[in-house]
VOBA-1610 file (N, C-alpha, C; in pm, whole numbers, padded with zeros to 5 digits, always signed):
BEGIN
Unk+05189-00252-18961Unk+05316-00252-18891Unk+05321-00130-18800Unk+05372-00186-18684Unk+05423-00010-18613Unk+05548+00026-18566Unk+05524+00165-18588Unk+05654+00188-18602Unk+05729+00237-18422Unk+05851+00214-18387Unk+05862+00211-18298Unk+05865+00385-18253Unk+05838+00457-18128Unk+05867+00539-18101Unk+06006+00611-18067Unk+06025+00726-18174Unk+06188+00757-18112Unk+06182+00913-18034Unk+06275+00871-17958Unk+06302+00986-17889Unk+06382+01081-17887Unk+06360+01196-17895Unk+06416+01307-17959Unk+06560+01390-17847Unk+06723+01353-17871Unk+06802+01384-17784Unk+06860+01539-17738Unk+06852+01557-17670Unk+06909+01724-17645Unk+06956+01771-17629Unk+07080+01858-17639Unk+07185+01842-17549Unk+07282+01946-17638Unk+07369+01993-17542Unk+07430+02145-17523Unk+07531+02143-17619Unk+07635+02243-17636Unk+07781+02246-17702Unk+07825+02221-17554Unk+07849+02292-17430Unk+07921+02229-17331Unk+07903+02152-17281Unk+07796+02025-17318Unk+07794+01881-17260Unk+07892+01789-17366Unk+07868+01862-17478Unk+07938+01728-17519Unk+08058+01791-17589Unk+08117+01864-17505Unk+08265+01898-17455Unk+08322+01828-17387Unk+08236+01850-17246Unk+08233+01788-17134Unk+08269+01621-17174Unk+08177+01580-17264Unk+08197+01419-17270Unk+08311+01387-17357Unk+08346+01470-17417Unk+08467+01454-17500Unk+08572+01446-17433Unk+08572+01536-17336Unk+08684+01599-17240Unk+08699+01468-17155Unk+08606+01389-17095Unk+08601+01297-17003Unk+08659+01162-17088Unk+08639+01137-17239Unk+08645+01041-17285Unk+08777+01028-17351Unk+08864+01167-17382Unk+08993+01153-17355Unk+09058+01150-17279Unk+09025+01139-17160Unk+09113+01167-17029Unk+09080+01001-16952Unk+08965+00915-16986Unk+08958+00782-16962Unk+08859+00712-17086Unk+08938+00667-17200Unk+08885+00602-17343Unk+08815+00504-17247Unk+08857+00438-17135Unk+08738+00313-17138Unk+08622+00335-17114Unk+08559+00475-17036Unk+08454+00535-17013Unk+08347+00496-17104Unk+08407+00554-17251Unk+08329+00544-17401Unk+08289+00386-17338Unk+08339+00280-17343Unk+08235+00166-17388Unk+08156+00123-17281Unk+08168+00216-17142Unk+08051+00176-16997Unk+07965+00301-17081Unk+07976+00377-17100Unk+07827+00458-17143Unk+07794+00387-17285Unk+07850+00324-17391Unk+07799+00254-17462Unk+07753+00107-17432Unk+07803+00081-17354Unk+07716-00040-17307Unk+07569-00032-17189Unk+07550+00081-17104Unk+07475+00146-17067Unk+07386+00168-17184Unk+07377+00246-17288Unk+07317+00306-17377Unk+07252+00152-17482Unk+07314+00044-17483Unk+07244-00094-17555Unk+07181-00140-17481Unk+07147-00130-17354Unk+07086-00235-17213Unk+06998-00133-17250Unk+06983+00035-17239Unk+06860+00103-17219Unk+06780+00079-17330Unk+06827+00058-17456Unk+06781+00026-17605Unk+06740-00065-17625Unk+06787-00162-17580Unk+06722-00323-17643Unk+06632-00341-17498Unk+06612-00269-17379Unk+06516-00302-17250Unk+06362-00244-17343Unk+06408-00122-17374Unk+06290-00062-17427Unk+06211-00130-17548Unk+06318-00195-17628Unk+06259-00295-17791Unk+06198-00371-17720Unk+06216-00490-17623Unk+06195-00580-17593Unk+06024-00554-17522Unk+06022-00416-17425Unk+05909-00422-17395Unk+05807-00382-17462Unk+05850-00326-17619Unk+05771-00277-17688Unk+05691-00416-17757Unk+05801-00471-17806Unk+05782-00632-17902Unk+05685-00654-17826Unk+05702-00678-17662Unk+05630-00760-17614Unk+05472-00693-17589Unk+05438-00582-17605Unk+05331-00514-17612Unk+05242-00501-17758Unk+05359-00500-17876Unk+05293-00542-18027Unk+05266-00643-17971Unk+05277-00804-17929Unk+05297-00934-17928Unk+05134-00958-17887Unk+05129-00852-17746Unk+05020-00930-17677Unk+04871-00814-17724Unk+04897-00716-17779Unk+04807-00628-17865Unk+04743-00704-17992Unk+04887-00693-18100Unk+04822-00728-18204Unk+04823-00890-18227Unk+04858-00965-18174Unk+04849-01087-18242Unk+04780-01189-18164Unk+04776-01103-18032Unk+04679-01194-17895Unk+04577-01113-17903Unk+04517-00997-17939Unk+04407-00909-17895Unk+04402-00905-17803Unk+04498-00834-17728Unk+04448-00785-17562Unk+04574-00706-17554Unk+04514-00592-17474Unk+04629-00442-17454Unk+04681-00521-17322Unk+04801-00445-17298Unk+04851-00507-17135Unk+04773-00376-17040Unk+04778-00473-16894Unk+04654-00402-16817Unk+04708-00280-16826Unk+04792-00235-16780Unk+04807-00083-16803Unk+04789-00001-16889Unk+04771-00047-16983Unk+04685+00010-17104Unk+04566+00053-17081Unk+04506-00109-17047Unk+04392-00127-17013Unk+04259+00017-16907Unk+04412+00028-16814Unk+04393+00069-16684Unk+04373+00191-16751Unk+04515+00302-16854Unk+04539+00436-16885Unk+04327+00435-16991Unk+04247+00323-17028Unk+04210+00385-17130Unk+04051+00385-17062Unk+04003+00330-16900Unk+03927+00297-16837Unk+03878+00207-16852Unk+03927+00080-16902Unk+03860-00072-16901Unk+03943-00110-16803Unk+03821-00232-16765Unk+03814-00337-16659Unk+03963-00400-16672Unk+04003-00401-16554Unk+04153-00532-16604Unk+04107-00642-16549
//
């Protein structure tokens, strides 16, 4: 099985002031950056699935793989 890659977030005491500050002053904000934040999440699952998909169960890397490891595409 593999495991998916996570990415590690960063971020200040005055940013997420800042976003606090913004998200009381317009609550609907909160659900365009949370809905922003599920499109970037499930874009990334999807191209991962689809790279387990055609790796492990088709035997073949996608060309860019291919390309990053110096085989022929």
């Amino acid at each position: 099985m593999q495991v998916l890659n996570r990415s590690l977030l960063e971020i200040t005491v005055s940013e997420v002031a800042e976003i606090f500050k913004e998200i009381r002053e317009r609550p609907s904000r909160l659900f365009e950056m949370i809905r922003m934040d599920i499109r970037e999440v499930v874009g990334k699952y999807l191209t991962e699935l689809m790279n387990v998909e055609l790796t492990h169960f088709l035997g073949r890397a996608l060309r860019s793989d291919r390309r990053d490891s110096g085989q022929p595409s």
